[in-house]
C-alpha positions in Angstrom: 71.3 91.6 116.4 69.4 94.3 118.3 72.2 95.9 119.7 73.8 95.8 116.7 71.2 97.8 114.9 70.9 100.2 117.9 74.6 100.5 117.9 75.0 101.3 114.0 71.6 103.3 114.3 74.0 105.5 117.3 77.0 105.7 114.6 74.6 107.4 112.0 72.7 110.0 114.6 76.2 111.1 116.2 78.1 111.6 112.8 78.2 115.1 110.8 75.4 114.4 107.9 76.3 117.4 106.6 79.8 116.4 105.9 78.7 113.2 104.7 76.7 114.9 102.1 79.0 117.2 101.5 81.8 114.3 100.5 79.6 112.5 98.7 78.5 115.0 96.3 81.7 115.6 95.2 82.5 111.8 94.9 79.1 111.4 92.8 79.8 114.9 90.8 83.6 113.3 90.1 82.4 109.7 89.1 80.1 111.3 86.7 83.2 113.0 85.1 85.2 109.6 85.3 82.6 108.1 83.1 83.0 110.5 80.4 86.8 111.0 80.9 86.7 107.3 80.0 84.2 106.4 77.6 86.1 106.8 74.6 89.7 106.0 75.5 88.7 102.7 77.4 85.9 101.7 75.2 83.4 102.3 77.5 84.9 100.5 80.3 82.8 101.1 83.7 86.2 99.3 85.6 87.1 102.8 86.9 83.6 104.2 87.7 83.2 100.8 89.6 86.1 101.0 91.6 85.7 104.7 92.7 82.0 103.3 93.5 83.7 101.0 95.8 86.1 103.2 97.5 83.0 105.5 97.9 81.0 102.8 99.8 84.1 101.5 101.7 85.1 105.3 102.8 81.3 106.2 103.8 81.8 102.9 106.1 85.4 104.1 107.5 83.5 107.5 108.2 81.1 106.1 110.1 83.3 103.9 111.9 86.0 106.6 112.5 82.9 109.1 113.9 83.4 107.0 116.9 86.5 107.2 117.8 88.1 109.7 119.9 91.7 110.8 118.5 93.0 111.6 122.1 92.8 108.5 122.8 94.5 107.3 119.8 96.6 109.3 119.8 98.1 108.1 123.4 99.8 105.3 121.2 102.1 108.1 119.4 104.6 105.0 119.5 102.4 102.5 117.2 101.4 105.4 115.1 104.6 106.6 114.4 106.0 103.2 113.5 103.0 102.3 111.4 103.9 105.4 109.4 107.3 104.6 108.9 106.7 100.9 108.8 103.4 102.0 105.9 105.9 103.6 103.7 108.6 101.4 103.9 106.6 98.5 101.8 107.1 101.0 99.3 110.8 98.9 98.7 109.3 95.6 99.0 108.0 93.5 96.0 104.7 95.2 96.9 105.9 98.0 95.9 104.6 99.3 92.0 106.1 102.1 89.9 104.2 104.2 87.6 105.1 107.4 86.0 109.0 106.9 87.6 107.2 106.9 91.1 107.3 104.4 93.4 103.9 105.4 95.2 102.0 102.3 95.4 101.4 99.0 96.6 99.5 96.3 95.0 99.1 92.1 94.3 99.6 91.5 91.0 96.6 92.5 88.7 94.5 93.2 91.2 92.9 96.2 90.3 93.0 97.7 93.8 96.0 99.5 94.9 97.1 101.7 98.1 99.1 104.8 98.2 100.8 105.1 101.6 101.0 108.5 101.5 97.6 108.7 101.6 96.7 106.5 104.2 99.4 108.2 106.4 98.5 111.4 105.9 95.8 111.0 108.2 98.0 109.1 111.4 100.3 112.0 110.9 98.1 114.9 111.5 96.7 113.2 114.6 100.1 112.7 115.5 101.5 116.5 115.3 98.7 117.5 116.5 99.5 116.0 119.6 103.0 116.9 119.4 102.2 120.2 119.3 99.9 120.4 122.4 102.1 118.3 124.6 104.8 121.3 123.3 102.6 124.1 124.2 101.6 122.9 127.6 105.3 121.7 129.1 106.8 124.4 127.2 107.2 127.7 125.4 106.5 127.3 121.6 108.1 130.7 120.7 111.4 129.4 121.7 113.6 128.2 118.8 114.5 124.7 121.1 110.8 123.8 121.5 110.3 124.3 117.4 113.2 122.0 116.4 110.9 118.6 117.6 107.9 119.2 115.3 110.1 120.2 112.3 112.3 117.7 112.3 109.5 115.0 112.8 107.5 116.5 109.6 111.3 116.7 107.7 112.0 113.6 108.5 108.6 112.2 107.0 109.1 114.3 104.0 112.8 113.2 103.2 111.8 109.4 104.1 108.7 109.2 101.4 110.3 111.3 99.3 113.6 109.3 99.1 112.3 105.8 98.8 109.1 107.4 96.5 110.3 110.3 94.5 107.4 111.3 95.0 107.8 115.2 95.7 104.1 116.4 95.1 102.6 113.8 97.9 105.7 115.1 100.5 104.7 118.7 99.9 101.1 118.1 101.5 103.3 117.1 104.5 105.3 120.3 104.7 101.7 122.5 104.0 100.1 120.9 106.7 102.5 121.5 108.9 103.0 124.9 108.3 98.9 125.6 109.1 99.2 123.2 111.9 102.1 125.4 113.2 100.6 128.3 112.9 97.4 127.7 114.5 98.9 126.0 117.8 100.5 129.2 118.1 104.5 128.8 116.8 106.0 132.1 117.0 106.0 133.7 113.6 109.1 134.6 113.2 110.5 130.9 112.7 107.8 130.5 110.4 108.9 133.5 108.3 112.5 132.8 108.5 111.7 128.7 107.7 109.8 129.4 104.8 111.7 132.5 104.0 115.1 129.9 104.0 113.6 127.1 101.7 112.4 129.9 99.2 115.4 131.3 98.8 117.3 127.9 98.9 114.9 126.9 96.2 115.7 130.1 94.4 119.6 130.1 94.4 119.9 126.3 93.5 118.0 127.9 90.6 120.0 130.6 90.1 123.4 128.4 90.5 122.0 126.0 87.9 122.2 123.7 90.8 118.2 122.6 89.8 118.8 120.4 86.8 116.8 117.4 85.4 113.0 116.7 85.8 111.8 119.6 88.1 114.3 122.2 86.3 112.3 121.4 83.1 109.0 121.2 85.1 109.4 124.4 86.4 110.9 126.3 83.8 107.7 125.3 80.9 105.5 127.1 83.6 107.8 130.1 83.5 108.1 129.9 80.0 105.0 128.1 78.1 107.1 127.6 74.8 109.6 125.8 76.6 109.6 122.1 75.4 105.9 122.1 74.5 106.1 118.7 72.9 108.0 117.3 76.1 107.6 118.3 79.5 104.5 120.9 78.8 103.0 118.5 76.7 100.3 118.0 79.7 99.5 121.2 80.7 99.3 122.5 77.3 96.6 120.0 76.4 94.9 120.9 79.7 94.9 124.7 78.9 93.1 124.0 75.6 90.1 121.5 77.4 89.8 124.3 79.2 89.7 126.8 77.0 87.3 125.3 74.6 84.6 124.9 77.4 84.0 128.4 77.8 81.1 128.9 79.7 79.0 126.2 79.8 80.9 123.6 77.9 81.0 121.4 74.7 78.8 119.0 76.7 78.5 115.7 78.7 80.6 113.0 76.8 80.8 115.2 74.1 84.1 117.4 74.8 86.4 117.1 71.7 89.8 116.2 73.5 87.9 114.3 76.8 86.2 111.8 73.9 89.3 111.8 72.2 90.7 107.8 71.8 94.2 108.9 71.9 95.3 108.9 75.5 97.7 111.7 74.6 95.2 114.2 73.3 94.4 114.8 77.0 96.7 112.9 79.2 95.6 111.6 82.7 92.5 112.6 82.1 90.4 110.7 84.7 93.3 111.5 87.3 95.8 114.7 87.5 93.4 116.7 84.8 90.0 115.3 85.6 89.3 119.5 86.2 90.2 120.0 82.7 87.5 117.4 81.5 85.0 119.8 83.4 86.2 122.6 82.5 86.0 121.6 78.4 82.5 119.6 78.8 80.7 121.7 81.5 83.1 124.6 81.5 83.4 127.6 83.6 79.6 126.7 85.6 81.1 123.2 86.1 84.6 124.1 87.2 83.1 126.5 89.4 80.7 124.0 91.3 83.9 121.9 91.9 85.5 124.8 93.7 82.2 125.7 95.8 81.7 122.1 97.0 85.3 121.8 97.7 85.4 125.0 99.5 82.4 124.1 101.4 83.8 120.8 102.8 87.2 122.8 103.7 84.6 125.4 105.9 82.9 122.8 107.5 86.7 121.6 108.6 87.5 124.8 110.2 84.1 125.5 111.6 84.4 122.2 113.4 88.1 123.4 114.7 86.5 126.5 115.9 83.7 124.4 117.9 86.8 121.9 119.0 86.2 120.8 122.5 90.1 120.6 123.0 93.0 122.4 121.4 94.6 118.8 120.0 91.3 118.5 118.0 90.8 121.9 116.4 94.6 121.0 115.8 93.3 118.0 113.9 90.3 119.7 111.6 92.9 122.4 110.5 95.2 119.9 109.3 93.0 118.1 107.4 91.2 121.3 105.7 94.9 122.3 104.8 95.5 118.5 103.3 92.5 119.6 101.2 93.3 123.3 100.3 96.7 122.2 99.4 96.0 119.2 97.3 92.9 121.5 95.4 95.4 124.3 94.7 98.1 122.1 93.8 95.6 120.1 91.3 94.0 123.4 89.6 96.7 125.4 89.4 98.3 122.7 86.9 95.6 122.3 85.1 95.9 126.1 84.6 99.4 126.2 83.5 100.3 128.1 87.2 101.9 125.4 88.6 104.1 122.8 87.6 102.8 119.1 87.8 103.5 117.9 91.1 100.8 114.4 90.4 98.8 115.3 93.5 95.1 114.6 92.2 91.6 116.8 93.4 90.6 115.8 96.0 87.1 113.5 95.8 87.0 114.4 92.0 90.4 112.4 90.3 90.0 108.6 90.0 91.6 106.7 92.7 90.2 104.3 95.0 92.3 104.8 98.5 92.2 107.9 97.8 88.3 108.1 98.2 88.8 105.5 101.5 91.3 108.2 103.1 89.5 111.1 102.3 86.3 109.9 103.7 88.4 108.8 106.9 90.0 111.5 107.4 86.8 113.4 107.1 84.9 110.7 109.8 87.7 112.4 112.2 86.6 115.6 112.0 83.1 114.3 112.4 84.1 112.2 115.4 84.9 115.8 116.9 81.9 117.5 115.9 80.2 115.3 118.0 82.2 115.1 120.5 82.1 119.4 121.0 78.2 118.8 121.7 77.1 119.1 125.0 77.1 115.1 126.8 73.8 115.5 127.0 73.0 116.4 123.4 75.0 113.1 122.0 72.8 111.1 124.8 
């Protein structure tokens, strides 16, 4: 029992308190908003805030536990990684397997309240596996050469089209493609295959447009952001309700559980509310102030990411931080920029803030691996 004690007392001294708090403000700050997002429409249901109270407690125990690991050392079994990932997302087409919103993103028993999103566990094994792609890349070989880029991109395309195919699921794949970009770009890729990859799925993107080759959901997704009075009963139906939460907050909002569409009973008045638009339900009961806290924590958390990649004791590891401060820059542009009407709805949640159990678990693990190598840039003596 003693050794146990000294052993957990170890885990808490060595891990990055500041992080910690960090996290769990925003976890707090967006369980508070859950509340009010569900008040009224669930009857004042605490279901939701109890769950994202549990992933809270279950992810500050995955950061502590991950604190302690050393990635390069996971990361030598690239082979059980890599087929847990593609192993992970393939339950997506077993009975497991649950649809909701014409995705097939999650897994879950029955009616038990609990359910996993693969992507979002794997996002984490597949940052600490490019990571060491890359570096094994850069020391063997010459990462300006077009040969030595073909390996990486072809791992994170083939990640992409897998979730994405069995899924539909486009917004979660994206954070894939965004981290590796960063990833790329800070191990050193040459940039003129970043320019000319990029550069070739923007204009792709813009000649299926142009060739009405982009039909369907996303065509109609897209085109109410370029045009707001397209289909605003249908498609922009979302966004369009968003814009006005927001707008009515102004500067310091209508008020906690007192914001006209967040207290609403009709689920439609503000759809998603507790998830994709939870910013929206700040932005109309705390307004500008409150939407702007969100941003600062979040921004702080994504500093303290790249600080730690700065103070990385090995190249793999900064490798590591960046890609998870980009999981989180992409995921809180993604997120706000829908709720302001910039963006087209992509269902990728804010990060800490939405409602969403694993999400919380992943977040806080993925976050207990960037710890882990804070401590581990310290001087031996210094962790002793």
């Amino acid at each position: 029992m003693g050794r146990l004690r000294e052993l957990l007392h170890d885990m808490v001294r060595q891990a990055d308190l500041v992080l910690l708090a960090l996290c769990s403000l925003a976890t707090l700050y967006g369980m508070v908003l859950i509340l009010s997002a569900t008040h009224t429409v669930y009857n004042g249901s605490l279901r939701r805030v109890f769950v994202q109270g549990l992933g809270w407690m279950i992810g500050i125990a995955a950061y502590f536990f991950l604190s302690s690991l050393d990635v390069a050392e996971l990361s030598k079994r690239w082979k059980w990684l890599f087929g847990f990932n593609v192993g992970f997302i393939l339950l997506l087409l077993t009975p497991l397997g649950l649809t909701r919103n014409n995705n097939r993103a999650w897994l879950g028993i029955g009616d038990f309240p609990l359910t996993v999103q693969p992507a979002e566990v794997v996002k984490i094994t597949f940052i600490l596996l490019l990571a060491r792609q890359m570096v094994e890349l850069r020391e063997t070989r010459d990462l300006k050469r077009f040969t030595n880029v073909v390996q990486p991109t072809a791992h994170v395309l083939f990640m992409f089209v897998l979730y994405y195919l069995i899924s539909g699921d486009a917004g979660s794949g994206l954070v894939y493609l965004f981290v590796f970009i960063c990833m790329a770009f800070a191990a050193g890729f040459a940039a003129r295959w970043m320019v000319l990859g990029v550069g070739g799925a923007v204009g792709g993107l813009v000649a299926a447009w142009h060739l009405d080759l982009l039909r369907g959901d996303w065509y109609k997704r897209i085109m109410v952001v370029l045009d707001h009075s397209f289909d605003p009963q249908g498609k922009g139906w979302q966004q369009t309700r968003g814009m006005l939460a927001l707008g009515a907050g102004k500067l310091t909002g209508q008020g906690l559980f007192h914001g006209m569409l967040t207290q609403s009973r009709y689920r439609t008045s503000l759809p998603e509310r507790q998830t994709d638009f939870i910013f929206c339900v700040a932005g109309e009961e705390l307004g500008f102030v409150g939407c702007l806290l969100i941003l600062l924590i979040l921004f702080a958390i994504v500093v303290r990411c790249l600080v730690v990649a700065h103070e990385a004791a090995t190249q793999m590891e900064a490798l590591v931080c960046v890609g998870m401060a980009a999981m989180l820059v992409f995921q809180t542009v993604a997120n706000v920029g829908m709720c302001l009407f910039l963006l087209p709805v992509v269902g990728l949640t804010l990060p800490f803030f939405s409602y969403g159990g694993s999400s919380i678990v992943t977040l806080f693990a993925a976050m207990g691996i960037v710890s882990g190598i804070k401590k581990r840039s310290r001087p031996e003596w210094l962790n002793n």
